[in-house]
C-alpha positions in Angstrom: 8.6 -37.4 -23.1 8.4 -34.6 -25.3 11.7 -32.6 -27.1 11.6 -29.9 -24.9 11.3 -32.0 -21.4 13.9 -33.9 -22.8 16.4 -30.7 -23.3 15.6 -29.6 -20.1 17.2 -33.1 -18.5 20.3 -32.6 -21.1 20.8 -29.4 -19.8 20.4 -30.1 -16.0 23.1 -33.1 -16.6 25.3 -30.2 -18.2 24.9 -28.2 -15.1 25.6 -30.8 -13.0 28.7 -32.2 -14.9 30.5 -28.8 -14.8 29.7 -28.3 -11.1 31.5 -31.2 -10.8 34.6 -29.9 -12.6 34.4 -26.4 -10.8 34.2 -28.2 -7.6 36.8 -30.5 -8.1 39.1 -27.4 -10.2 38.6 -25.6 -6.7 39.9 -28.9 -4.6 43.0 -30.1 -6.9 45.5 -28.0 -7.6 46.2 -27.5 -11.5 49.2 -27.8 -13.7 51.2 -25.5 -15.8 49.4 -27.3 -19.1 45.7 -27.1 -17.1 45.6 -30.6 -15.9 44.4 -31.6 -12.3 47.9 -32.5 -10.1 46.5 -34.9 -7.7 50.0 -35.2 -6.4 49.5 -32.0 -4.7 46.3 -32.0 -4.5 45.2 -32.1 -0.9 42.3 -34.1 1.0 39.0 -33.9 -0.6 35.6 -34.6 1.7 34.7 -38.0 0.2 31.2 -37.7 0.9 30.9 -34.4 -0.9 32.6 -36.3 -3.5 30.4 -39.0 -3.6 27.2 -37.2 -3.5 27.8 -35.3 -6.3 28.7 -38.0 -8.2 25.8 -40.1 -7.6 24.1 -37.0 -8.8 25.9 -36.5 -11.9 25.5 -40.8 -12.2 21.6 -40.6 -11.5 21.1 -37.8 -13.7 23.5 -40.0 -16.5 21.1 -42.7 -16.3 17.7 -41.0 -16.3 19.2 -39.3 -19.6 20.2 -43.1 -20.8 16.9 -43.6 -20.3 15.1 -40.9 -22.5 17.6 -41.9 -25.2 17.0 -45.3 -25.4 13.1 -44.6 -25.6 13.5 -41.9 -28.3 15.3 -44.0 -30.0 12.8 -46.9 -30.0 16.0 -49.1 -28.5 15.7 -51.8 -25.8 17.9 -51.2 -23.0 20.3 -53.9 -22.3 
């Protein structure tokens, strides 16, 4: 894989990891300090929850994957 196919997989993890904070920012509640109160926070669709996790998982690993090969490393 070349650099610039490579970058575009970082950045599409990016993208997906801070959809993943706005979504769940939008779901919980926050604190006066700006941490998530999941004591208040109230019910969350798991399956939403779920798929965009595996997203944000499958993405993770594909980029685990391009790292390991640039690297010349052997995946364990």
């Amino acid at each position: 894989m070349d650099k610039e196919a490579a970058k575009k997989e970082f950045k599409k993890y990016e993208k997906m990891r801070n959809e993943m904070y706005e979504f769940l920012e939008k779901e919980i509640p926050k604190r006066a300090d700006g941490s998530l109160d999941f004591e208040r926070a109230g019910k969350i669709d798991a399956k939403e929850v779920f798929e965009k996790w595996f997203q944000l998982d499958y993405q993770a690993r594909k980029i685990r994957g391009i790292a390991i090969n640039c690297l010349g490393l052997k995946g364990e």
